[in-house]
C-alpha positions in Angstrom: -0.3 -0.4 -13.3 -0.8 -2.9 -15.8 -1.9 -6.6 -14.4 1.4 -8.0 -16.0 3.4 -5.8 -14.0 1.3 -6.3 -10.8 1.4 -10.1 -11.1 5.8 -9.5 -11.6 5.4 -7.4 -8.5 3.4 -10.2 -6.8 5.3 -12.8 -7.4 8.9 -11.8 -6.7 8.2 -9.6 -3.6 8.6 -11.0 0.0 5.3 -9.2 1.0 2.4 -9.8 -1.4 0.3 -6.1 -1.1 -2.8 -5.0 -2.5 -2.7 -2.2 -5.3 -4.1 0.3 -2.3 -1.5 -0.8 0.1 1.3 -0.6 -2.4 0.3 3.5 -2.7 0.2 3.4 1.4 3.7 2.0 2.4 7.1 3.1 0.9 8.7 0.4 -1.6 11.2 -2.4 -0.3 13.2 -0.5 -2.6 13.6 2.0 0.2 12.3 1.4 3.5 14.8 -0.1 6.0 18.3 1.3 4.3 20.4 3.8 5.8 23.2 5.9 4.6 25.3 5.0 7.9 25.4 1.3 6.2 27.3 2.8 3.2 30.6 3.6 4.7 32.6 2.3 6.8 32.5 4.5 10.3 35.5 4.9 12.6 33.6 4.7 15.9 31.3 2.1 17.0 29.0 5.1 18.4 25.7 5.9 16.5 25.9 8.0 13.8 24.0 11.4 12.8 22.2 9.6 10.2 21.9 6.4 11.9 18.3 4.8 12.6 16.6 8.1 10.3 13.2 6.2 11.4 13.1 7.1 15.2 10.5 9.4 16.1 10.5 11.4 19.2 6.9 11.4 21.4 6.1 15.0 23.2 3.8 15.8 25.9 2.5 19.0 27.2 3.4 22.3 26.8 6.9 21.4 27.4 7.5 19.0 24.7 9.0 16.3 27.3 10.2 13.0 25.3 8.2 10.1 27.3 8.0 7.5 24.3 9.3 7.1 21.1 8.1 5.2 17.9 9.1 4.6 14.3 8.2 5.9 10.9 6.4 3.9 8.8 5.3 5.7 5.8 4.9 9.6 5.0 2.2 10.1 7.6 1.9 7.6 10.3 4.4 6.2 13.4 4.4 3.1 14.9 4.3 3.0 18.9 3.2 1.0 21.7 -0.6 1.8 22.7 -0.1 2.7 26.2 2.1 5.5 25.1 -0.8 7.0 23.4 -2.7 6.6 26.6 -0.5 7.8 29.5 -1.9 9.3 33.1 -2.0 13.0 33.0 0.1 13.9 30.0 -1.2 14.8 26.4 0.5 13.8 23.5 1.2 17.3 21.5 3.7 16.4 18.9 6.4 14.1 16.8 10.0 15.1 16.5 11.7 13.3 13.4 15.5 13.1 12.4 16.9 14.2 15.8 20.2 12.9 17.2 20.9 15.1 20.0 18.0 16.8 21.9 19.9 19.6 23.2 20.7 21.2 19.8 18.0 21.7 16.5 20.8 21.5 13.7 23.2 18.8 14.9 27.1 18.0 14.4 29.4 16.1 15.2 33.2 16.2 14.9 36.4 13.7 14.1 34.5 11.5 11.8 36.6 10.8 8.3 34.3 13.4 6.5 35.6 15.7 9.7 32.6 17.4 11.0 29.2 16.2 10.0 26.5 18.1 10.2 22.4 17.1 10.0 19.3 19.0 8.9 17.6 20.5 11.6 14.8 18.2 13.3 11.3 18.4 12.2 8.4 18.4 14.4 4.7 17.4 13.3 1.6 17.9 14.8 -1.0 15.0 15.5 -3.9 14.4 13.7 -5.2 11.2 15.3 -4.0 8.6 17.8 -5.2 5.2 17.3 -4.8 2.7 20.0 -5.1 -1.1 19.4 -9.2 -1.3 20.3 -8.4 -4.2 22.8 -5.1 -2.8 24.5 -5.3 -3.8 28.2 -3.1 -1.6 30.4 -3.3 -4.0 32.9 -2.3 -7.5 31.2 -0.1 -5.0 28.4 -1.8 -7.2 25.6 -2.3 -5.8 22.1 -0.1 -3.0 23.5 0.2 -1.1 19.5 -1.0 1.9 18.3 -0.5 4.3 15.2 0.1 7.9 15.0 -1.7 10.0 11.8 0.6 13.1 11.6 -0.7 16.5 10.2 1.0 16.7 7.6 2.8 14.2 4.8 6.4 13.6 5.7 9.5 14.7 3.5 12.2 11.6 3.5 15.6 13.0 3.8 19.2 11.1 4.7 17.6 11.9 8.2 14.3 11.4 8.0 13.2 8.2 6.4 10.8 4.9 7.1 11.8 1.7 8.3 10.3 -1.2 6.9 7.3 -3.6 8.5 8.3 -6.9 8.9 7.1 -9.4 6.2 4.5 -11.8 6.7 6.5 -15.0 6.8 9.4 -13.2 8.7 11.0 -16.2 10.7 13.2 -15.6 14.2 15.6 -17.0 15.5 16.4 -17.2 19.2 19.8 -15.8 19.5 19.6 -13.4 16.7 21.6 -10.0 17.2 19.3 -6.5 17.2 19.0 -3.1 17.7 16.7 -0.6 19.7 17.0 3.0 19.8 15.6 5.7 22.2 16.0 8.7 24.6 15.1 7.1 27.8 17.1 7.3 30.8 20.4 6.0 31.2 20.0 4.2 34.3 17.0 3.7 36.9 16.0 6.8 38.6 18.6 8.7 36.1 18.3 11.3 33.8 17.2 11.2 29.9 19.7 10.8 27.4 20.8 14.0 25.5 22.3 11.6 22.5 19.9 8.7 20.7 21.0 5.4 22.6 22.5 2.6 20.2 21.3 -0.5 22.2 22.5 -4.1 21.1 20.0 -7.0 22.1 19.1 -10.6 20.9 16.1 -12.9 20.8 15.4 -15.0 23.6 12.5 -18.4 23.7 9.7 -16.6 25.0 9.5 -19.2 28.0 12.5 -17.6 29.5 10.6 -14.2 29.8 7.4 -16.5 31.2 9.5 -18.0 33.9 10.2 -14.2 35.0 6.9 -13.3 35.1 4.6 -16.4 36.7 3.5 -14.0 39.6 3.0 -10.7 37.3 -0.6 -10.2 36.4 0.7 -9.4 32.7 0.3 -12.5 30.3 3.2 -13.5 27.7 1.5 -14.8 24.3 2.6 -15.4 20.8 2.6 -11.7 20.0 5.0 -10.7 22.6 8.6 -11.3 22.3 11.0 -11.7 24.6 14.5 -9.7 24.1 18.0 -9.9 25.9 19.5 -6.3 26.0 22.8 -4.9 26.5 24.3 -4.7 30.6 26.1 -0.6 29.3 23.2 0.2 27.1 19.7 -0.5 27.6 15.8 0.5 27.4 14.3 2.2 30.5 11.7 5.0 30.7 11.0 6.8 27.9 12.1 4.1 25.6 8.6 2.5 25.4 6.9 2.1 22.2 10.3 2.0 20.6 11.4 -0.6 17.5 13.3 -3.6 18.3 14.9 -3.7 15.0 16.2 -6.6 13.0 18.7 -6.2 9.7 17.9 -8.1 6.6 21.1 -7.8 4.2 21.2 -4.4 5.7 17.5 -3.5 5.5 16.3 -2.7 8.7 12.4 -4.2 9.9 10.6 -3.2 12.8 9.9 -6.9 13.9 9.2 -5.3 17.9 7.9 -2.5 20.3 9.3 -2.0 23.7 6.7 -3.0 26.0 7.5 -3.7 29.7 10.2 -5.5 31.5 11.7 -5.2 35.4 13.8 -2.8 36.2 16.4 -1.8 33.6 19.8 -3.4 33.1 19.5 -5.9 35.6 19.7 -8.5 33.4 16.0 -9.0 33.1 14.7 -9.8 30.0 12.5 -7.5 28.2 9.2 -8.0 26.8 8.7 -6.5 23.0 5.3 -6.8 21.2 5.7 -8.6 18.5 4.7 -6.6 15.4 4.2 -9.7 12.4 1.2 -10.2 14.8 -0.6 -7.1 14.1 0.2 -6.4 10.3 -3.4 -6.8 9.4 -4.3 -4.6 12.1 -2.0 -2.0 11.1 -2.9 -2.0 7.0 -6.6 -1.7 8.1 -6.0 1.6 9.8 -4.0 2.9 7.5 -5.2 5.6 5.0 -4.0 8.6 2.9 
């Protein structure tokens, strides 16, 4: 790259990048977009190809979904640490560009295309799980980790990266998101067989301090505090997912489901907060 072309790049790019990191993360080019956002759908339901970034987390033998996470570049996914540290269960996989758990090669019918079909899911082994070095279980600070898969990924319509947030990213309380999951539907209910489209919006963080003044957990500037939908929500399983916010329809990960109380009771929920950690996350980053 000639220094012309990297000073262009430098200049006229929301994130400024070093050479190395430009060869690590996909371009703005193509991280974040969606083919859902192309056409207009006739259901407000999520679509096969909607949120291609959401990773699956197995445990054990029997592969059960416990977490999820979000692609970030061909071989790493973004979670929350204390899904890569959880009691009695071992991490053995990643399933990317799944829709329905039940099924491997999913459709669905009635859409204006009429039936829609995906590629089947892929699953990738683990080659390293890298917790944030001062993650605290017990306050849930610095609750962020990485995932270094096998193998490189292949992007597809279904399988693709979301983008990180960019360093001057500015939030708005009140601003309308989206999260994504296979938790459960309801407290002490079963896992979802479809990925959950969940609406939610920013709140001042002081509103999820006031909830938890008698909690041992401590709210800082890298949490965030999110308002979720009363229908659809996050619960267990959902943790270490992306709280997701659209810029002209490019999708960051500004957010990863942390903890909250209960789940749709009209508690807030408490997100880390991912512009905090961007450092952290290029310097553990590597081909």
């Amino acid at each position: 790259m000639s220094l012309k072309l990297l000073f262009a790049f430098l200049t006229f790019d929301v994130i400024v990048l070093t050479v190395s990191e430009i060869d690590l993360f996909p371009s703005r080019t193509y991280c974040g977009f969606q083919h859902s956002d192309d056409y207009v759908r006739d259901n407000p339901g999520i679509s096969l190809d909607e949120f291609p970034w959401i990773a699956q987390l197995l445990y054990d033998e029997d592969k059960i979904i416990k977490c999820v996470g979000s692609l970030i570049n061909h071989r790493y996914v973004l979670t929350a640490a204390h899904c890569l540290k959880m009691n009695n269960l071992q991490m053995t996989g990643v399933r990317l560009g799944d829709y329905d758990v039940t099924t491997d090669k999913d459709c669905v019918n009635g859409t204006l295309f009429g039936e829609e079909c995906s590629d089947p899911a892929v699953v990738y082994g683990i080659e390293e799980l890298i917790p944030h070095p001062s993650f605290s279980r017990r306050t849930a600070e610095n609750d962020i980790g990485l995932i270094r898969l096998s193998r490189n990924v292949e992007y597809s319509e279904y399988i693709r990266p979301i983008c990180l947030p960019t360093v001057n990213s500015k939030l708005e309380d009140g601003v309308q998101l989206a999260v994504s999951g296979w938790g459960i539907t309801e407290s002490r209910g079963e896992p979802t067989k479809i990925k959950k489209k969940i609406s939610a919006h920013l709140l001042p963080l002081g509103t999820c301090r006031a909830y938890f003044t008698s909690s041992r957990r401590s709210l800082t500037t890298d949490h965030l505090c999110v308002s979720e939908g009363m229908n659809i929500f996050t619960c267990q399983g959902d943790s270490g997912g992306p709280l997701m916010l659209p810029v002209r329809n490019q999708w960051e990960a500004i957010g990863l489901v942390s903890f909250g109380i209960g789940c749709g009771d009209d508690f807030p929920v408490v997100y880390t907060k991912v512009s905090s950690y961007l450092d952290w996350i290029k310097q553990n980053v590597h081909k």
